[in-house]
matplotlib code that plots the C-alpha trace (Angstrom):
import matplotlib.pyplot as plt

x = [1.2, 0.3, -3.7, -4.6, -5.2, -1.2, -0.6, -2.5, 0.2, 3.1, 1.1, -0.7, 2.5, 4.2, 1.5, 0.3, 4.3, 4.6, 1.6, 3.0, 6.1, 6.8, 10.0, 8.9, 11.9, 12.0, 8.4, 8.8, 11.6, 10.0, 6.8, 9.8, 11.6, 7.8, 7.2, 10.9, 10.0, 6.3, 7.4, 10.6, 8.1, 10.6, 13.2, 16.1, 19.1, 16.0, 14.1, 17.2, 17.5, 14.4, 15.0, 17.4, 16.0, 13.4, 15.8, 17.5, 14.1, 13.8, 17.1, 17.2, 14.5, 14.5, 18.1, 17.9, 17.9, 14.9, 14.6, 10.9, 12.8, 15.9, 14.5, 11.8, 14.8, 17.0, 14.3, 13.5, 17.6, 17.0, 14.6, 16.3, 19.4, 17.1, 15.0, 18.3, 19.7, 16.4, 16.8, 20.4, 19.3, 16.6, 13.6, 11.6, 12.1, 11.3, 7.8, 7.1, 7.2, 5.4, 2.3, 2.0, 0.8, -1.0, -2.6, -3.8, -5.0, -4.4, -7.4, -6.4, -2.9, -4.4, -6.8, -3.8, -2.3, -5.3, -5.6, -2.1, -3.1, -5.7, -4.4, -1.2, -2.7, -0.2, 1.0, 0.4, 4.3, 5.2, 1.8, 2.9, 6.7, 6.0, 2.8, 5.2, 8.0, 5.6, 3.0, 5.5, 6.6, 3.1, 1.8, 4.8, 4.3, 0.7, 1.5, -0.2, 1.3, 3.2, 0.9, -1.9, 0.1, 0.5, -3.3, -4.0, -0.9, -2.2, -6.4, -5.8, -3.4, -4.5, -8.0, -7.6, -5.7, -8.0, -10.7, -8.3, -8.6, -4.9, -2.6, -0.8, -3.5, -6.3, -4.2, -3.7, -7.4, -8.8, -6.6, -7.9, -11.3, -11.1, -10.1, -12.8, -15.5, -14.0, -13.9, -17.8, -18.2, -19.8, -19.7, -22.2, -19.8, -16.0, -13.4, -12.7, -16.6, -16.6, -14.5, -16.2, -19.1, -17.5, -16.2, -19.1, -19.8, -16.1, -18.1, -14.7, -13.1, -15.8, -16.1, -12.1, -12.1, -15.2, -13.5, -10.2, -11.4, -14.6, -11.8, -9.3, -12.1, -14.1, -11.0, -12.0, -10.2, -10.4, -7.9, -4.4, -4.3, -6.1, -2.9, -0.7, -2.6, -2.8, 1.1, 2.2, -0.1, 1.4, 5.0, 5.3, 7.1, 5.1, 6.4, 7.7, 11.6, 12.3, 10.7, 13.0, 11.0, 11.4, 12.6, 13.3, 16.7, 18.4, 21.1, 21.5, 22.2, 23.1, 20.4, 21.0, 19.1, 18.6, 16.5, 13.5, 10.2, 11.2, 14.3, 11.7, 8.7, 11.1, 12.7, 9.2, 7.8, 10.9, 10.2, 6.6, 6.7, 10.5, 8.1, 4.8, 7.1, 8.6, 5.9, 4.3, 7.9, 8.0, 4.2, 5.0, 7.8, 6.2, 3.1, 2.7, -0.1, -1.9, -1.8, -4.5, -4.2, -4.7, -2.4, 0.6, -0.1, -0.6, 2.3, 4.6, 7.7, 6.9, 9.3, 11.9, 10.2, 10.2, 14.1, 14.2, 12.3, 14.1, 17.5, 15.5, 14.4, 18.1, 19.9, 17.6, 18.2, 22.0, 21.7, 19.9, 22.5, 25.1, 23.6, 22.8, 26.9, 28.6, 26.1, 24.7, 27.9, 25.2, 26.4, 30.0, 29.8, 31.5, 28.1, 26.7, 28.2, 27.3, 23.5, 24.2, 25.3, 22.2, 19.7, 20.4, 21.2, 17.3, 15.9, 17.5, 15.2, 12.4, 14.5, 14.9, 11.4, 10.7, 13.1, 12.0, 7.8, 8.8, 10.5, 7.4, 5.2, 7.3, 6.9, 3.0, 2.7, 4.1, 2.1, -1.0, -2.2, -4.2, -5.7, -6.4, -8.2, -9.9, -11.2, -13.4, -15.0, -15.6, -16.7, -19.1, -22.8, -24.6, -27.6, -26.4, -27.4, -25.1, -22.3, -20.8, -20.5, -19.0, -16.6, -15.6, -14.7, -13.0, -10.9, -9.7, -8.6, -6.7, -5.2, -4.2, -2.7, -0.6, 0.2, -0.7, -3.5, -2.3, -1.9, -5.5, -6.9, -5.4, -7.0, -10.5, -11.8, -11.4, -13.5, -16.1, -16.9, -17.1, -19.4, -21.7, -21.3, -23.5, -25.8, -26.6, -24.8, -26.5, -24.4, -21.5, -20.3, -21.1, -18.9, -16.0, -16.4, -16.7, -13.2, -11.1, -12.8, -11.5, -8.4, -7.5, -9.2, -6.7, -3.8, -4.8, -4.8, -1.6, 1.4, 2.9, 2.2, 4.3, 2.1, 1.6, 5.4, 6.2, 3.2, 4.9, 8.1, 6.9, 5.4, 8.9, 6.3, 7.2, 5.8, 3.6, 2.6, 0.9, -0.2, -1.7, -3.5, -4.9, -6.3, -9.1, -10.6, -10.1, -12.3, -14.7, -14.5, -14.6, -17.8, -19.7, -18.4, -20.1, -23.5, -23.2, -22.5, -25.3, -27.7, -26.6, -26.9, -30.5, -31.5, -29.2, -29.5, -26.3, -27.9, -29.2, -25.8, -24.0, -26.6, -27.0, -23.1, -23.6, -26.3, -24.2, -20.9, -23.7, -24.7, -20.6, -19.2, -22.5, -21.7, -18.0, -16.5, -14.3, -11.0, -9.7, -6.2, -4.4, -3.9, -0.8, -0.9, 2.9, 4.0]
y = [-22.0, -22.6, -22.2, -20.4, -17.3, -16.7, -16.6, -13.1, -11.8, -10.7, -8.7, -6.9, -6.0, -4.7, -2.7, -1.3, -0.9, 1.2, 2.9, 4.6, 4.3, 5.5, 3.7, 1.1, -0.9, -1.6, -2.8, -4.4, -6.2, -6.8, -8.8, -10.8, -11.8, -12.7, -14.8, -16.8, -17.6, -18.8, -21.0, -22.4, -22.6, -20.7, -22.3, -19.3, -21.4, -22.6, -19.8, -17.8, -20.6, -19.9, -16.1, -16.8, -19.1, -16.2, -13.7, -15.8, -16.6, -12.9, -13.5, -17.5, -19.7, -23.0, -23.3, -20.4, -16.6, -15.3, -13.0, -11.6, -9.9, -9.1, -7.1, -5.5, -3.9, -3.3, -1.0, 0.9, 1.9, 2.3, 4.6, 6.8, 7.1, 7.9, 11.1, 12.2, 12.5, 14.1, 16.9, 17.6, 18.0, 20.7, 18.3, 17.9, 22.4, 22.9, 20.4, 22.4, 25.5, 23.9, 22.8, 25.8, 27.7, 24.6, 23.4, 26.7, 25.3, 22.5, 20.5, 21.2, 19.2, 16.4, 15.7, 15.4, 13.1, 10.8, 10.4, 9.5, 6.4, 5.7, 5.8, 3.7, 0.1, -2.5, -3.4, -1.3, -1.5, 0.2, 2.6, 3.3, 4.4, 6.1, 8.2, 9.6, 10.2, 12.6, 14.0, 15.2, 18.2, 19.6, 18.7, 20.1, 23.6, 23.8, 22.9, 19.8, 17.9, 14.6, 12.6, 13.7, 12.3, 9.1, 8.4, 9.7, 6.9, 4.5, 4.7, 4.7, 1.8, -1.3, -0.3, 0.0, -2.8, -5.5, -4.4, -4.3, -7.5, -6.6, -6.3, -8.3, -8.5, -9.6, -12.1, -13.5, -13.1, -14.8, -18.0, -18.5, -17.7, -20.3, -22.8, -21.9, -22.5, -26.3, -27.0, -26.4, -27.6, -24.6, -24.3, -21.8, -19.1, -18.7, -17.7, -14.2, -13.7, -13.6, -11.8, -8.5, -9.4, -8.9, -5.7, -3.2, -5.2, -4.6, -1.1, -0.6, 0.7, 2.9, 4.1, 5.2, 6.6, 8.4, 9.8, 10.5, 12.7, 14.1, 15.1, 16.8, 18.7, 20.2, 20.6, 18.6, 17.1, 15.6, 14.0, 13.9, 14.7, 18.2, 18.8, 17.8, 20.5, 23.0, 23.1, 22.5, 25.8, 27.9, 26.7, 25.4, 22.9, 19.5, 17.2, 17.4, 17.9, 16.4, 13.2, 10.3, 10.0, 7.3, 8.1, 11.6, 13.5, 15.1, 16.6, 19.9, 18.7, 21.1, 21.9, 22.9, 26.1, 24.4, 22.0, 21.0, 19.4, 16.4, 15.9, 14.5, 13.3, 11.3, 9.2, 8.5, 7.5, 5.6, 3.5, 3.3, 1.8, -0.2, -2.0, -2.8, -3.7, -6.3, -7.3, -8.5, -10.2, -11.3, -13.0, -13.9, -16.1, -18.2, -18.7, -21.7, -21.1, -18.6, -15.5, -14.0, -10.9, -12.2, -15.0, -12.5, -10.6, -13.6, -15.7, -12.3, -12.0, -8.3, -8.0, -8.5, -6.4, -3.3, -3.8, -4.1, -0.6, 0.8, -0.1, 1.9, 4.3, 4.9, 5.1, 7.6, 9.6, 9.6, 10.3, 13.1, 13.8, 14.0, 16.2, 19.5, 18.4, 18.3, 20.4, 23.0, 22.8, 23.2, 20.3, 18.9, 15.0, 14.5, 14.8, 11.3, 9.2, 11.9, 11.3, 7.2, 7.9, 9.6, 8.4, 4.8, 6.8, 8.0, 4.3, 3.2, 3.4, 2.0, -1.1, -1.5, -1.5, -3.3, -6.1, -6.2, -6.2, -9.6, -11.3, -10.8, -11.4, -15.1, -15.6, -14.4, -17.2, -20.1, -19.5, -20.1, -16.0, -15.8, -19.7, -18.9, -16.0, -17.7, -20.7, -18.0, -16.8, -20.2, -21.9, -18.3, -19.6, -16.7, -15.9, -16.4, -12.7, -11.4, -13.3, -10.1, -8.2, -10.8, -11.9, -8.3, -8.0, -11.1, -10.1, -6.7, -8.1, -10.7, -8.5, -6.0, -8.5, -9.9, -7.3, -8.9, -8.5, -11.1, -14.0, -12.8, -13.8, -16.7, -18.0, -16.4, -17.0, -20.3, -20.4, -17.9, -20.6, -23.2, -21.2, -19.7, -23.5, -24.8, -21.9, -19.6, -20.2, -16.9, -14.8, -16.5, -13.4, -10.9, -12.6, -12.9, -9.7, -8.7, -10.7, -8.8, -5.3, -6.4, -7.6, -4.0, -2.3, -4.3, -3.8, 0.0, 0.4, -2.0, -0.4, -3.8, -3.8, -3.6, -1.6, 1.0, 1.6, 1.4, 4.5, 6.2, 5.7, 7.0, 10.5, 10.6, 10.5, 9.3, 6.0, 6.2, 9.7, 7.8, 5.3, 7.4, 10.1, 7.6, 5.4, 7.8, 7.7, 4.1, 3.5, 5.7, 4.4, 0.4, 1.5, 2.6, -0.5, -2.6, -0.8, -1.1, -5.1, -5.7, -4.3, -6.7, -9.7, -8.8, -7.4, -9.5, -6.1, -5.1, -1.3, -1.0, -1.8, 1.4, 3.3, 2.9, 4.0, 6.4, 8.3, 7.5, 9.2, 12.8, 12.5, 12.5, 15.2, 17.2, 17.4, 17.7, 21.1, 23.0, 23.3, 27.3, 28.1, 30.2, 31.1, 28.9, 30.4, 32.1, 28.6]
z = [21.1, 17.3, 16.2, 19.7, 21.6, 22.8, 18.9, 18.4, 21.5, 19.2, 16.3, 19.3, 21.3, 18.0, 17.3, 20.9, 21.7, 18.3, 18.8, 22.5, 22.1, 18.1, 17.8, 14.8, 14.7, 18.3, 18.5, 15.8, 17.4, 20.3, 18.3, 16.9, 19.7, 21.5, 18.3, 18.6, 22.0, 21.6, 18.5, 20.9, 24.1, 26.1, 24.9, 24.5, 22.2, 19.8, 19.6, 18.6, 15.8, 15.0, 14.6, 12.2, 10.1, 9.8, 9.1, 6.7, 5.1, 3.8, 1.8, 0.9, 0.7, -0.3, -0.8, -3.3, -3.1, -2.8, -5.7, -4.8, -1.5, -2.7, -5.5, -3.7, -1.5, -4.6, -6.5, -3.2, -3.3, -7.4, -6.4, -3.9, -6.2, -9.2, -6.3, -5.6, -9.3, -10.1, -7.5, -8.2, -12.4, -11.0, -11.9, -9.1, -8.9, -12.5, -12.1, -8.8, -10.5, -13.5, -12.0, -9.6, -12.5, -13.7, -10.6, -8.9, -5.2, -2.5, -3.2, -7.3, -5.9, -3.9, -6.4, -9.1, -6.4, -6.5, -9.7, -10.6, -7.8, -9.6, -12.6, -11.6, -10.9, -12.0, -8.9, -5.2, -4.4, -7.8, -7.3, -3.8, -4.7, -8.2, -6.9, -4.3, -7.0, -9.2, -6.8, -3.9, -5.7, -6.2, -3.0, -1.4, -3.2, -2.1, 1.6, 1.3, 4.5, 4.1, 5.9, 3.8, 0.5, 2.2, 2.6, -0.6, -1.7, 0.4, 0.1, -4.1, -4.5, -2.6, -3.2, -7.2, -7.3, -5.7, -8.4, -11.5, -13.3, -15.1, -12.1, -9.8, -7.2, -9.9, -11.2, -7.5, -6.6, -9.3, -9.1, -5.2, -6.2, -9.3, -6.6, -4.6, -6.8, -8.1, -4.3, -4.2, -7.8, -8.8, -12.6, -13.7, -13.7, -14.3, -12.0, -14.2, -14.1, -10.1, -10.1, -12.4, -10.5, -6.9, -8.5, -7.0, -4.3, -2.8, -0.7, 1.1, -2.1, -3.3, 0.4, 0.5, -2.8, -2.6, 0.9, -0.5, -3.4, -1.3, 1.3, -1.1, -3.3, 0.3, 1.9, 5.2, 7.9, 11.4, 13.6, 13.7, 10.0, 10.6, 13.3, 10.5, 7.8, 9.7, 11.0, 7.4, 6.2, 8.7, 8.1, 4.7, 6.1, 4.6, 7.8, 11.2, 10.4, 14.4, 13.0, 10.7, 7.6, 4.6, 1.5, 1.9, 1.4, 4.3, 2.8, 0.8, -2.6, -5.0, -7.6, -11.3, -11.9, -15.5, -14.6, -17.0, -16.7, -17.8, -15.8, -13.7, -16.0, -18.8, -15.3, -14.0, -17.7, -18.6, -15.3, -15.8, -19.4, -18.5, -15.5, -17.3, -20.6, -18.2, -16.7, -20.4, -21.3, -18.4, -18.3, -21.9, -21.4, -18.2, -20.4, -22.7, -25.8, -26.5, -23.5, -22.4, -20.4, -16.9, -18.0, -18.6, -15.4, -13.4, -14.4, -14.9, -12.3, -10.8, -8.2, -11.0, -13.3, -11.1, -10.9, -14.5, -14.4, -11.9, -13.9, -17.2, -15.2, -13.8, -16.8, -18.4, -15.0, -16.1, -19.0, -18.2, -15.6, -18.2, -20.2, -17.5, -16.4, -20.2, -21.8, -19.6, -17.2, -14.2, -12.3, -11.5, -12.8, -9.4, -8.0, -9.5, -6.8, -4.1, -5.9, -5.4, -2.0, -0.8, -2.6, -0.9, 2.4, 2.0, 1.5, 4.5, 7.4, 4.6, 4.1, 7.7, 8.6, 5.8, 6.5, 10.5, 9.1, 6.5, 9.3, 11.7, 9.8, 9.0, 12.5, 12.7, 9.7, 11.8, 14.6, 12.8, 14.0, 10.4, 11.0, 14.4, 13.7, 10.2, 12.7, 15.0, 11.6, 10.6, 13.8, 14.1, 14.0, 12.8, 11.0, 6.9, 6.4, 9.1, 6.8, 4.7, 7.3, 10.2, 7.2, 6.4, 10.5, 10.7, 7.2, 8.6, 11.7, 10.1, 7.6, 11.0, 13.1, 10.7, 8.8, 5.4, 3.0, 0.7, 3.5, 4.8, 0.8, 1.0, 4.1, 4.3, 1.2, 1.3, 4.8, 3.5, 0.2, 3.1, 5.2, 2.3, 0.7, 3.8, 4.5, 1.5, -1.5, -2.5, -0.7, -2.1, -4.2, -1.7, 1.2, -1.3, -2.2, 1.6, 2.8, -0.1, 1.5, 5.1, 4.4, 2.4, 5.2, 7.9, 6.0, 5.8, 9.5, 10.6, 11.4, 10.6, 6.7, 4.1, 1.8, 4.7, 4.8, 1.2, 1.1, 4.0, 2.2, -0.9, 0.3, 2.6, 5.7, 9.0, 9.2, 12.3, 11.6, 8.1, 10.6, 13.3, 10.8, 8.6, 11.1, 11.7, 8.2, 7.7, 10.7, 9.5, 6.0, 7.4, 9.7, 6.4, 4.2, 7.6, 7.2, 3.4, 3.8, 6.9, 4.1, 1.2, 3.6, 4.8, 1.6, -0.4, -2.8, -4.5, -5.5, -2.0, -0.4, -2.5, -2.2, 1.7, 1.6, -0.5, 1.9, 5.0, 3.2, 2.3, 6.0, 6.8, 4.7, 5.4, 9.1, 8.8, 7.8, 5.4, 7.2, 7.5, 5.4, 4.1, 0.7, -0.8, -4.5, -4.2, -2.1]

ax = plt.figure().add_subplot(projection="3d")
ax.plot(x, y, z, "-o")
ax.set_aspect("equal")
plt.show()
């Protein structure tokens, strides 16, 4: 069953079952239970063995815990707890009120959104969360709808980070390109150097962010999202409250009528500097020599760093806590363990999903779904200029069936240097640059990722209502970032690739139009 067709059979059931049936955890489910039974050939008592050792995978690996898991989960409940302390001190009501007067219009508040994802590159898991944390408030106020903050959450932080040298995903990126370029002996230009170079090429992150602030300043939608708008104008209601969302508070907390600004902006700093000052210790002290930049974020722990954050970020959330209880006497001190108690309530159905998308995706590794699907864009014999744009496909479908950007990195560029290597070393760049653009673009569209539910989580979206309304512009987005790469293979033109997205995005936005609202300015 391993390396063939039958292996792409669980991804596509999880992701067709979740896309009728909505119920993420039971599709998910069902993918894993396909995948047992594929690996075992049928056989029931070893497939469940093999279940388990997957499930037990997420937690201990190689005989040890594994820590990269394990604090993933534990700053997603460090996050809730610090949410729900925030509300109860009147934070995230005082910063409402606060940037009404400051940010005067939706598009004023989606914008703001954007550029705190922008902004935010260290790592897309802390992006995804932390965006969330600030820009729901404002969004919120204007009657910007959940699932729009998602895709704004979601189309800033993988694409920034895949073209920002200093981040996790550089650090990562540049290692397997280094490798790439020994393997071919090609010494004229460094690993680091590729990678600035691949920068502009990478047309699926221009295209996204180019739609995601073109979309926010003319006000346009289409789709599901438009549905979403316009029921959240009417209503002020920014989701659908019949719908389970991530991260989001259900219960009535009571709020101090105290609150300040920064009973919300001193957390989100303190976990903002507490993460990237761990990061550098952390880079520091797995670094022999003199450190280098991409040395610190590359050899840095940042699963433990975000915890280390998160545990910052918490205590100055107490603090602050204390303070509106002893000093203002606006909150009974009774009410920090009622905080605790929610704010991991809230994380719940994240960790869940979370923990059910790791152990498929486990599964989707050992049945060889990402080798089988590398092998058909290797074994393509196409004409060399048709090479950006076949390995863009063959990236984003990788990166959608299995859920993982990362693992789609990690086995495409390797087969693209082998391609290019024996056809046109020329395009070598360009077809880098064009697997790193699909594989963002996959993981954009798959219900299965875990950056897609860590940005549902953090704009307290129902998970397939992110999935369903986003879909549309990452389609439209990946179709433009196809034309764009067809052109740099024919023309083998950088400039003319960007600029033949740039047209096609005027041509877009100047047939779409202006959605009607109503005016928010008193929320």
């Amino acid at each position: 069953m391993e390396n063939s067709i039958l292996s792409l059979l669980p991804p596509i059931l999880a992701i067709v079952m979740v896309i009728i049936t909505k119920r993420v955890l039971l599709s998910l489910g069902t993918g894993i239970v396909v995948s047992a039974l594929l690996l075992s050939k049928g056989n029931v008592l070893e497939g469940t063995a093999i279940l388990w050792s997957a499930v037990k995978g997420i937690f201990i690996e190689d005989g040890a815990l594994n820590t990269w898991n394990l604090y993933i989960l534990f700053f997603l409940f460090l996050l809730g707890i610090i949410t729900a302390l925030i509300n109860i001190c009147g934070g995230s009501r005082a910063f409402g009120e606060w940037a009404m007067k400051k940010v005067k219009n939706r598009a004023g508040a989606q914008i703001l959104a954007a550029v705190f994802g922008v902004i935010i590159f260290i790592d897309d898991y802390f992006n995804a969360l932390a965006v969330g944390q600030v820009a729901r408030p404002i969004t919120d106020r204007h009657r910007v709808s959940r699932a729009k903050l998602a895709y704004i959450i979601d189309s800033t932080s993988a694409p920034v980070c895949v073209v920002s040298p200093i981040s996790s995903w550089g650090a990562f990126i540049i290692g397997i390109i280094g490798t790439v370029l020994t393997t071919h002996q090609i010494t004229d230009i460094s690993a680091f150097t590729a990678f600035i170079k691949i920068i502009p090429m990478n047309l699926y992150v221009w295209t996204t962010l180019a739609m995601v602030f073109i979309i926010a300043w003319r006000n346009i939608d289409f789709g599901r999202m438009k549905v979403h708008e316009e029921r959240t104008i009417a209503t002020g209601i920014p989701y659908d409250p019949n719908k389970t969302v991530q991260g989001e508070i259900k219960e009535d907390l009571p709020i101090s009528e105290k609150g300040k600004v920064g009973d919300l902006l001193w957390p989100i700093i303190a976990l903002f500097a507490g993460t990237l000052g761990a990061i550098i210790w952390s880079g520091l002290g797995a670094t022999e020599g003199k450190a280098t930049a991409m040395d610190i974020f590359g050899n840095a722990d940042v699963s433990e760093a975000l915890v280390i954050g998160g545990l910052i970020g918490l205590f100055v959330t107490i603090g602050l806590f204390f303070r509106q209880s002893l000093i203002y006497r606006s909150v009974k001190s009774g009410l920090l363990f009622t905080g605790f108690r929610v704010g991991i309530k809230s994380m719940m159905p994240a960790v869940l999903i979370l923990l059910f998308a790791w152990a498929i995706i486990t599964l989707i590794d050992e049945l060889g779904t990402g080798l089988y699907l590398g092998s058909l864009v290797e074994k393509s014999q196409l004409n060399p200029a048709l090479l950006p744009v076949i390995l863009f496909i063959g990236a984003a479908a990788m990166a959608f069936a299995t859920g993982t950007s990362w693992g789609s990195f990690g086995i495409l560029l390797p087969i693209a240097g082998q391609i290019v290597s024996v056809t046109d070393l020329s395009l070598l760049l360009p077809s880098l640059a064009a697997v790193l653009a699909g594989a963002v673009m996959g993981d954009h569209c798959s219900p299965i990722s875990d950056t897609t539910i860590l940005s549902s989580t953090g704009a307290a979206c129902n998970h397939m209502d992110h999935v369903m309304t986003q879909l549309p512009y990452a389609i439209v987005s990946g179709l433009i970032t196809a034309v764009g790469y067809l052109v740099i293979g024919i023309s083998e033109s950088m400039i003319l690739g960007l600029l033949t997205i740039m047209i096609l995005l005027v041509i877009l936005f100047a047939f779409l139009r202006k959605n009607k609202y109503v005016s928010t300015k008193t929320g």
